[in-house]
C-alpha positions in Angstrom: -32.2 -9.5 -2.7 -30.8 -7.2 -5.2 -28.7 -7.5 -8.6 -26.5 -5.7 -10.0 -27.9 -4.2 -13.1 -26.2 -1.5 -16.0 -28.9 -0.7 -18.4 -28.5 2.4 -21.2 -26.2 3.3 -23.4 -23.4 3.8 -20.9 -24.1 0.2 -19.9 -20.6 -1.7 -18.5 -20.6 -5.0 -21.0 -19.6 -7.5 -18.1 -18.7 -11.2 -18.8 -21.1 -13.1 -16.7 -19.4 -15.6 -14.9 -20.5 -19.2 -15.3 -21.3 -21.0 -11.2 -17.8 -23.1 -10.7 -15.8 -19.4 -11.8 -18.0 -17.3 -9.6 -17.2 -19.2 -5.7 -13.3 -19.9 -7.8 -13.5 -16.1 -8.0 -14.8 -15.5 -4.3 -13.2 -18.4 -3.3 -9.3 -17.2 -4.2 -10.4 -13.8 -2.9 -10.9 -14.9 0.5 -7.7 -17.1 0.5 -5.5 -14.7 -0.3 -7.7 -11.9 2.2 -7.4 -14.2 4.8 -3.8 -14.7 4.3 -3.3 -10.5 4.2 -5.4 -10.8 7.6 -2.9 -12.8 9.0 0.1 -11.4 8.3 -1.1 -7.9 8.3 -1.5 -8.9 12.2 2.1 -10.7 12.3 3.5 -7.5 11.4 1.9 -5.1 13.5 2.3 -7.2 17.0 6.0 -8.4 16.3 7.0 -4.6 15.2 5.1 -3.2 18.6 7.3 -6.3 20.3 10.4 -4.9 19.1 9.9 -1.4 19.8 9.6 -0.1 16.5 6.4 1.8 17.5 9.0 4.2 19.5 10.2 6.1 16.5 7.8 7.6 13.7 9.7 5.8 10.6 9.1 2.7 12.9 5.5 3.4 13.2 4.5 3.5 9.1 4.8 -0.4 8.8 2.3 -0.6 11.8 -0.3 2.0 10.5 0.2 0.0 7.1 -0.4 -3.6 8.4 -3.4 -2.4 10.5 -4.8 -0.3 7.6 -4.6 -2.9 5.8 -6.4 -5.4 8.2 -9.2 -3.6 8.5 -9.8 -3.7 5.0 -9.4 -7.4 4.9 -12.0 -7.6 7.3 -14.9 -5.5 5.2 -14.1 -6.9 2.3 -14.4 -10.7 3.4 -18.0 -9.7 3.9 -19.0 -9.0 0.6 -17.2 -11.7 -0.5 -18.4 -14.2 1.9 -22.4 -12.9 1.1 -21.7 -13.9 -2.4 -20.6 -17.2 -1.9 -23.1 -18.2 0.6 -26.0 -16.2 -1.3 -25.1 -18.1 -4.7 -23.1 -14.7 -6.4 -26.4 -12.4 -4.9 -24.8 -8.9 -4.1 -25.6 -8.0 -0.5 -28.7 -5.6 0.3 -28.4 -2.2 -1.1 -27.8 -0.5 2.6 -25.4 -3.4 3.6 -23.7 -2.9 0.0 -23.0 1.0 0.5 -22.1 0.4 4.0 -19.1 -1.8 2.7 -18.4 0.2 0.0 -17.9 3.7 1.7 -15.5 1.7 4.7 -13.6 0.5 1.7 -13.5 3.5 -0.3 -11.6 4.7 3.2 -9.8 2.0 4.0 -8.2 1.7 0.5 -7.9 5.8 0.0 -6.3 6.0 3.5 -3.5 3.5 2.7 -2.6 4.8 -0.8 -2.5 8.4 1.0 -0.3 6.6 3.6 2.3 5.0 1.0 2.9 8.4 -0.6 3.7 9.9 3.1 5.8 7.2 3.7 8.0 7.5 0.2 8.2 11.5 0.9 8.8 11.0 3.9 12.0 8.8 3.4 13.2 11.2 0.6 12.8 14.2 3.3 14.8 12.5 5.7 17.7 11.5 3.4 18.0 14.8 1.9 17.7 16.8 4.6 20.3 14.7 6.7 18.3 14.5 9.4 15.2 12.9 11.5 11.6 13.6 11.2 9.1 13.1 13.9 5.8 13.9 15.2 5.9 13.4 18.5 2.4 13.6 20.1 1.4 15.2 16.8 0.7 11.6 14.9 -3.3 12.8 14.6 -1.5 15.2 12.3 -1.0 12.2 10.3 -4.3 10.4 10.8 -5.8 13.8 9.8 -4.4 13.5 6.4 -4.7 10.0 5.8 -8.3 9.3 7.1 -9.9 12.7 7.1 -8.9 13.2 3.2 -10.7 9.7 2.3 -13.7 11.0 4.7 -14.4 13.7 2.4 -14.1 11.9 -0.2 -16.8 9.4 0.9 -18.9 12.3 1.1 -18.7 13.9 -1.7 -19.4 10.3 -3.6 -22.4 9.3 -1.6 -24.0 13.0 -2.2 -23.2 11.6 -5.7 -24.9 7.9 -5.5 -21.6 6.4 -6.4 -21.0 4.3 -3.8 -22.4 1.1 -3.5 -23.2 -2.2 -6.1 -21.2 -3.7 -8.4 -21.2 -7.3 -10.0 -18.3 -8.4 -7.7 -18.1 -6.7 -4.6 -19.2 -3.6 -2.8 -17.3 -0.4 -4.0 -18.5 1.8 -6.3 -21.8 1.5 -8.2 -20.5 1.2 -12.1 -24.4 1.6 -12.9 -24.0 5.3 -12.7 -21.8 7.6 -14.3 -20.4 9.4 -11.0 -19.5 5.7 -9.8 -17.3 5.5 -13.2 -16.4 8.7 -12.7 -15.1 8.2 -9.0 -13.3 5.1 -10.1 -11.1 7.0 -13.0 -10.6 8.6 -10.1 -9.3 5.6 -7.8 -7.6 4.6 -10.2 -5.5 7.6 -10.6 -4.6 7.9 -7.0 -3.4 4.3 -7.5 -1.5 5.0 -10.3 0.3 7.6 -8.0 0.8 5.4 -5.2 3.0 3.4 -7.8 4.3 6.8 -9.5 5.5 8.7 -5.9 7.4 6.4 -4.1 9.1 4.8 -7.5 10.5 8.6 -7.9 11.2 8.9 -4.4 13.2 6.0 -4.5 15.0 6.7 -7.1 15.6 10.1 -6.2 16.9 8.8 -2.6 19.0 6.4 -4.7 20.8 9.7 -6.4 21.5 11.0 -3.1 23.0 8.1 -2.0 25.2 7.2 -5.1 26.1 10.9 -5.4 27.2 10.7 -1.9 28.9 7.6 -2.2 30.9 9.4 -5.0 32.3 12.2 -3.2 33.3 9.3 0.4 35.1 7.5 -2.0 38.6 6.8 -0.7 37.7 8.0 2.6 34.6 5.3 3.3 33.4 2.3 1.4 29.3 3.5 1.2 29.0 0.8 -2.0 27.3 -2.1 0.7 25.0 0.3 2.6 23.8 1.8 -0.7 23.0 -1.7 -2.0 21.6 -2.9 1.1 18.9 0.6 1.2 18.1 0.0 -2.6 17.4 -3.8 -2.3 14.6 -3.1 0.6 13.2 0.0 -1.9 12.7 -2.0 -4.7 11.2 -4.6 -2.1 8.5 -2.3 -1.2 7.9 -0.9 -4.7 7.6 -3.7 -6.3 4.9 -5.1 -3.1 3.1 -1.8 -3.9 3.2 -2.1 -7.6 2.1 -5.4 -7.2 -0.9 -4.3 -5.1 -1.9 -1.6 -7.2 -1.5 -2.5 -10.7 -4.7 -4.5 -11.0 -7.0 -1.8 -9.8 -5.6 1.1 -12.6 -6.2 -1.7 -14.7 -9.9 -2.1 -13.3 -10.6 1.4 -13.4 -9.7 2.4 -16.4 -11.4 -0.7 -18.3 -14.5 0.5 -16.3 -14.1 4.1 -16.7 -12.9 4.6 -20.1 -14.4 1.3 -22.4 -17.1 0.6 -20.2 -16.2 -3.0 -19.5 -15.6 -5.8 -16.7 -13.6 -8.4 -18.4 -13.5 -11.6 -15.8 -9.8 -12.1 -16.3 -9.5 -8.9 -15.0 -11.8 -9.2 -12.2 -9.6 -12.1 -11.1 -6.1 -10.4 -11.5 -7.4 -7.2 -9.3 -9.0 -9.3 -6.7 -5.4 -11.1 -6.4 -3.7 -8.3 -6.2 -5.5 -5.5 -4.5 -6.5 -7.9 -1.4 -2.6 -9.2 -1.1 -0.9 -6.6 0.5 -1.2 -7.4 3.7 0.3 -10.8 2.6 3.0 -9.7 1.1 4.4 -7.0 3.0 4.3 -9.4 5.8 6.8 -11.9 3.6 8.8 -8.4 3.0 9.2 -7.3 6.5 10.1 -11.4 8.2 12.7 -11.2 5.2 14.4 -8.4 6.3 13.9 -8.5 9.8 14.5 -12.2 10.2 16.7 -13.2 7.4 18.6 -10.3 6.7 17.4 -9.7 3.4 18.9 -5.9 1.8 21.3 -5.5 5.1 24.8 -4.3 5.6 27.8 -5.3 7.2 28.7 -1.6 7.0 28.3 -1.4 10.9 30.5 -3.8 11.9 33.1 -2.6 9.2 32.6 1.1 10.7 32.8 0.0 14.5 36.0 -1.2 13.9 37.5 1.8 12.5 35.7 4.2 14.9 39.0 5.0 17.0 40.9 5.7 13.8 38.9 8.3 11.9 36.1 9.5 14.4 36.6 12.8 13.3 37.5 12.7 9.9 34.4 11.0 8.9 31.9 11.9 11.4 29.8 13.7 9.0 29.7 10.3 6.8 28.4 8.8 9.6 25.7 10.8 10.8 24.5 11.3 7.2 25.3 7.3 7.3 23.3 6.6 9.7 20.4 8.9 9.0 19.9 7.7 5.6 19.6 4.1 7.0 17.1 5.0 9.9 14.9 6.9 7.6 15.4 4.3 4.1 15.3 1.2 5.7 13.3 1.1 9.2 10.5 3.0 7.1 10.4 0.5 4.7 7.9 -2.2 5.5 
């Protein structure tokens, strides 16, 4: 069986954790990964039951919740080893095995966010829908192949593999620091991107709302979009924050402090979780919706043509703002 080991003057300084926090610290990450697994699952089979797998904005949730499932399931192992093996990293093979499907995994949905925020912003300031068709491997291209080559270039590197905790990437070596300065810069953007889209889709909308006003109230269908945005950036924020955290504490001072370790195991492993919360809010409880519909219906005969423009653009915006948003 092998240890983790940082020797030299590079050395991470890691605080050793004492028997009762190491299975806490396993322990609490395969409560809250099982509890991604699960809903992770909930969403993908109650979105295909209602359809939602028809339309491309209705699709993202799905890729996201299964995305994120498989990573549960890799990372449960590594976990799992180290609570049955008394804290014993898995075998060295076993260890990069893990580490390069989560290097993917975690690579493709971060890549996958950042389509879906641009993608939103697209769609409400062009006025108009976005779709792939039969041409979703376009998609998949970007979002797996990207993290593919990635995985290659860090293995030709010896980055991938060991660390105290889990399987990732080996902070023994520089290129494994090196890779997670990386990581955690493209996790930093997955916060950065979509909390700029948003807020840019949230100055089309209020600008918009500004030059309707007197013709159509937009003020509850503006509210209703912005209330699921900040719902999704603040689950992705959430999810994110501990790993920029990690990686820079790794890559810049050279150290693995354990309260760390335990804030970035709770947040990185509870998307699935939380997202599912997100998505039974709004889908079941109406959480960030509008009664702008109903209001418009019944003032359809009256101004049809007058505001048909405000209602395409209306309607648009919601499609692409709120059925995107997990």
């Amino acid at each position: 069986m092998t240890y983790w080991n940082s020797t030299g003057p590079d050395a991470v300084i890691i605080d050793v954790p004492t028997s009762d926090q190491m299975y806490a610290l396993h322990g609490a990450a395969l409560v809250v990964i099982t509890g991604s697994m699960v809903g992770s699952a909930i969403m993908v089979i109650d979105s295909i039951r209602k359809g939602k797998h028809k339309s491309l904005s209705g699709r993202f949730p799905i890729y996201l919740g299964a995305l994120n499932f498989i990573w549960s399931i890799g990372h449960s192992i590594d976990h799992t080893w180290m609570i049955v093996e008394h804290g014993l990293s898995p075998p060295d093979e076993v260890c990069k095995a893990l580490g390069g499907l989560l290097s993917i995994f975690l690579f493709a949905e971060i890549f996958l966010i950042d389509a879906m925020a641009l993608f939103m912003l697209a769609t409400v300031h062009f006025r108009r829908q976005f779709t792939l068709g039969k041409y979703d491997w376009l998609l998949f291209a970007f979002v797996i192949g990207a993290p593919i080559g990635y995985l290659i270039f860090a293995a030709a590197f010896n980055a991938v593999g060991h660390d105290h905790y889990w399987c990732f990437l080996d902070v023994a070596t520089s290129s494994g620091r090196v890779l997670w300065a990386v990581t955690s810069a493209a996790a930093f953007a997955c916060v950065l991107i979509p909390a700029a889209s948003f807020m840019l889709i949230y100055r089309i909308l209020n600008a918009h709302q500004k030059e309707m006003k007197g013709m159509v109230d937009t003020g509850d269908f503006t509210v209703s979009v912005i209330k699921k945005l900040l719902m999704f950036q603040a689950s992705v924020t959430y999810s994110f924050c501990g790993i920029v955290m990690y990686g820079i504490a790794v890559s810049a001072f050279h150290r693995e402090p354990l309260f760390l370790v335990f804030f970035t195991v709770l947040t990185i492993n509870s998307g699935g979780w939380i997202n599912c919360v997100i998505y039974i809010m709004q889908e079941y409880h109406g959480v960030g919706g509008s009664s702008m519909g109903s209001k418009e219906s019944k003032s359809d005969s009256k101004g049809q043509a007058k505001n048909s423009t405000v209602g395409v653009n209306r309607t648009v915006s919601a499609k692409s703002a709120q059925a995107a948003v997990v």
